[in-house]
C-alpha positions as CSV (number, residue, x, y, z in Angstrom):
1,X,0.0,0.0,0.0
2,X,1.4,3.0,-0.7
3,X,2.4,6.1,1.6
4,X,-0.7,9.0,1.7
5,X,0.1,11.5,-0.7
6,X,0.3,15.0,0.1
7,X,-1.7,18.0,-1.2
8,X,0.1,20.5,-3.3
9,X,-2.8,22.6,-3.7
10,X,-5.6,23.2,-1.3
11,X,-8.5,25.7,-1.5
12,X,-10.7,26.6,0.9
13,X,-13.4,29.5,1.2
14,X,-11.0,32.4,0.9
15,X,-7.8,31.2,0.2
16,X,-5.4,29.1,-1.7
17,X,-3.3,27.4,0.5
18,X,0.2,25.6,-1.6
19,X,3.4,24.9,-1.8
20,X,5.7,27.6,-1.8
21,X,7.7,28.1,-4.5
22,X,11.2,30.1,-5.3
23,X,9.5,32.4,-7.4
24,X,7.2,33.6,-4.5
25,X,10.9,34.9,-2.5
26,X,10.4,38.7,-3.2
27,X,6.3,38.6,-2.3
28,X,7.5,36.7,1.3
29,X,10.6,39.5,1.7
30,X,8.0,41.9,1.5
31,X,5.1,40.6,4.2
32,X,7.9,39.3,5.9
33,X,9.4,42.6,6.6
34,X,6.3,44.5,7.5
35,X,5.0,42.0,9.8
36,X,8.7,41.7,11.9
37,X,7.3,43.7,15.0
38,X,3.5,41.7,14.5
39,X,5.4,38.0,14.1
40,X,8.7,37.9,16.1
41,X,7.3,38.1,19.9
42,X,5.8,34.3,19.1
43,X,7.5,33.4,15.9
44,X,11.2,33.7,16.5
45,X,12.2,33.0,13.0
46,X,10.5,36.7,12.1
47,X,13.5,38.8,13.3
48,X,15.7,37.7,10.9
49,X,13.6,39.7,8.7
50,X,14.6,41.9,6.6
51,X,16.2,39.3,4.4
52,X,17.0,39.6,1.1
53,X,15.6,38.5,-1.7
54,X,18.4,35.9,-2.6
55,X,18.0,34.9,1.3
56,X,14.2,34.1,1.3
57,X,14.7,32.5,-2.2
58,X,17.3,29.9,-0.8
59,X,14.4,29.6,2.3
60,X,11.7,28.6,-0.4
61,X,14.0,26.0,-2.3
62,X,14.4,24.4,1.2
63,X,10.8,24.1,2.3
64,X,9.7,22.6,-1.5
65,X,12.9,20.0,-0.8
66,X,11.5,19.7,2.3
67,X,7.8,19.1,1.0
68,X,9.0,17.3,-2.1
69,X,10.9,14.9,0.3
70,X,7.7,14.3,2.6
71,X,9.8,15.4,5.7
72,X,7.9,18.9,6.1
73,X,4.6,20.7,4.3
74,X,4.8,24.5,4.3
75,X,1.9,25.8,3.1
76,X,1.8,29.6,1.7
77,X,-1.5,31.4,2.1
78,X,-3.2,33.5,-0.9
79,X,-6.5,35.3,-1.2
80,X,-8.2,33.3,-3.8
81,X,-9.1,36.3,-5.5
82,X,-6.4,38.7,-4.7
83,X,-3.6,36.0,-4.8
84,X,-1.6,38.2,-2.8
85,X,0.4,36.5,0.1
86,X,-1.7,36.9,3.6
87,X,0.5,34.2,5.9
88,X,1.2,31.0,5.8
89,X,0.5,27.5,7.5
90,X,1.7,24.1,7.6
91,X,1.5,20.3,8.8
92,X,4.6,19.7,11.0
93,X,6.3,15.9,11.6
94,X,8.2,16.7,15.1
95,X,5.1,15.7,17.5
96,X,5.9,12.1,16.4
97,X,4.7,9.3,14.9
98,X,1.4,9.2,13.0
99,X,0.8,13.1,14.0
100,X,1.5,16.3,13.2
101,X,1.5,20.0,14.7
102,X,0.1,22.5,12.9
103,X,0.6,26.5,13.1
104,X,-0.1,29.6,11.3
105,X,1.0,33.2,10.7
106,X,-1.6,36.3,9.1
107,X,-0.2,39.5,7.8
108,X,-1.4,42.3,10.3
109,X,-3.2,43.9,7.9
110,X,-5.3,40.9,7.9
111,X,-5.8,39.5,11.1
112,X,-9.3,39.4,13.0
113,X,-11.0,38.1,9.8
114,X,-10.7,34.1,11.0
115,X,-7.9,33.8,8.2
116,X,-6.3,32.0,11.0
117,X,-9.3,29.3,11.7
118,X,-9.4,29.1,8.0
119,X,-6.3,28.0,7.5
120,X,-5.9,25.5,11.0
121,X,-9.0,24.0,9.5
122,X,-8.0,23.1,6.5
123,X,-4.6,21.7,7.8
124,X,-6.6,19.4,10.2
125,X,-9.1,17.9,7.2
126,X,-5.7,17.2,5.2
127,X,-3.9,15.5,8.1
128,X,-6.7,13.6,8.9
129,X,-8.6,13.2,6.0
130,X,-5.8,12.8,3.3
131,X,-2.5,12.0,5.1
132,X,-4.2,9.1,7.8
133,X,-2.7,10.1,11.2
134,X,-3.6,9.8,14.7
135,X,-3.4,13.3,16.0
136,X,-3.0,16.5,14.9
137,X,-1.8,19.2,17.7
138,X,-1.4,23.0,17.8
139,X,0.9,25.1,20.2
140,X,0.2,28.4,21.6
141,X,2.3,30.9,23.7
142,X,-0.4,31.9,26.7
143,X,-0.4,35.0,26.1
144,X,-1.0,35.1,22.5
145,X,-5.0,35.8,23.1
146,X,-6.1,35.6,19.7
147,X,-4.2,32.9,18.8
148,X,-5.4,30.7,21.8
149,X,-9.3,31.2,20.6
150,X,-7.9,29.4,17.4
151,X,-7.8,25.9,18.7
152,X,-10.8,26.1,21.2
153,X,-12.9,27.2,18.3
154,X,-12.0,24.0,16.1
155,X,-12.8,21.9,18.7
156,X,-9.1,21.2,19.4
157,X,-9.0,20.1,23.3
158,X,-6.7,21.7,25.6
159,X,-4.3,18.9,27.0
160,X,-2.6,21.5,29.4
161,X,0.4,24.3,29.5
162,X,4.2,23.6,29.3
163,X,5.8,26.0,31.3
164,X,8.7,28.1,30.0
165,X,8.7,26.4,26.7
166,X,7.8,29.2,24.3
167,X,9.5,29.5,22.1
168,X,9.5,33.7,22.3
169,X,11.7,36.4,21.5
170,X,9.7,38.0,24.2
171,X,12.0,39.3,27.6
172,X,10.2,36.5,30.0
173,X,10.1,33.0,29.3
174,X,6.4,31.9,27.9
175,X,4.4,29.0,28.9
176,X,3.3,27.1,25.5
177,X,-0.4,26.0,25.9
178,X,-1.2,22.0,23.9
179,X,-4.2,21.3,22.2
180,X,-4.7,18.4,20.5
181,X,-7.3,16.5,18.0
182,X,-7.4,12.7,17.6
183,X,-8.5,10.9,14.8
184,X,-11.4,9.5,16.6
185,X,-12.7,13.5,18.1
186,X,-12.6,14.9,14.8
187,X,-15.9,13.7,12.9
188,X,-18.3,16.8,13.5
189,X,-15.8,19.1,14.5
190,X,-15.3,22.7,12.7
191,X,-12.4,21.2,10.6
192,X,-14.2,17.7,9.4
193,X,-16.8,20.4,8.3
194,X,-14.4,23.4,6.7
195,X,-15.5,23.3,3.1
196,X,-12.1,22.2,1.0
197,X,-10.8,21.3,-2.1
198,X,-7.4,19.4,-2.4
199,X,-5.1,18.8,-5.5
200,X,-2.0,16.7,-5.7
201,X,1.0,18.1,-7.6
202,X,0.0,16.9,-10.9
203,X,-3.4,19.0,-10.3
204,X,-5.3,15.6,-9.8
205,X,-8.3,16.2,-7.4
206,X,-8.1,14.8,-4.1
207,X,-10.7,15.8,-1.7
């Protein structure tokens, strides 16, 4: 039998969620750099920005190896009619076996519009739906407020708080909050429910 294949496309009511490619290096420079101040206090990663353009280029050639390999899916997010770049997502292999932990960013100039649900939602039908596994989990620094209503809305259950394990650029140490979904919770949820379509990388319809 062979291995699940992954989704290289995947739409959903708003956006088009996909593989990143090089050639989206100077659109991600851009957000990247205007959301620095928004991103770094929970997404350390964000304060090496500004990069250049030959920087986030060699960035996007490793996440489609990455993807292309099966090791990692990084997922860039696009308004289905705008197609400009409003964040990005992903499914994430280092909770362990048979699961994955999922995440997201928005652009500022987009948040408070449930892009974030949006995206989280369609992550869980593909980990679950297309790519078989056990558990899917998201981690939250507490004191990211918005981002903690994220999880509770899906119907993710809180499994508890890890202290001092945020990973923040913040001056204290943060607590990381756990919520997880198992295979056997997520029938009826907000994500087994997310409208979705899903497209391998030959454009082959999957869901």
């Amino acid at each position: 039998m062979s291995a699940p294949a992954p989704p290289y496309r995947v739409l959903t009511r708003r956006l088009l969620l996909r593989c990143f490619e090089p050639t989206d290096a100077e659109e991600l420079r851009e957000v990247a750099a205007r959301n620095r101040d928004h991103l770094a206090p929970w997404m350390p990663w964000a304060k090496d920005d500004p990069q250049t353009v030959a920087e986030k280029v060699q960035l996007l050639r490793g996440f489609r190896a990455r993807f292309d390999r099966d090791e990692d899916y990084v997922f860039g997010a696009f308004g289905r009619e705008s197609g400009a770049l409003v964040g990005a997502t992903g499914l994430h292999r280092r909770v362990g076996p048979r699961a994955f932990e999922t995440g997201y960013w928005v652009d500022r100039e987009h948040v408070r519009r449930g892009l974030a649900s949006e995206m989280a939602a369609a992550m869980t039908r593909v980990a679950f739906d297309l790519l078989r596994v056990e558990r899917v989990e998201l981690h939250v620094d507490v004191r990211n407020a918005p981002s903690l209503g994220v999880p509770r809305k899906l119907g993710f259950v809180a499994d508890g708080v890890l202290r001092r394990r945020s990973p923040t650029t913040l001056p204290e140490p943060g607590d990381m909050a756990v919520f997880t979904m198992f295979a056997d919770e997520y029938p009826g949820t907000a994500c087994a429910e997310a409208p979705l379509e899903a497209f391998d990388v030959l454009g082959a319809r999957l869901l």
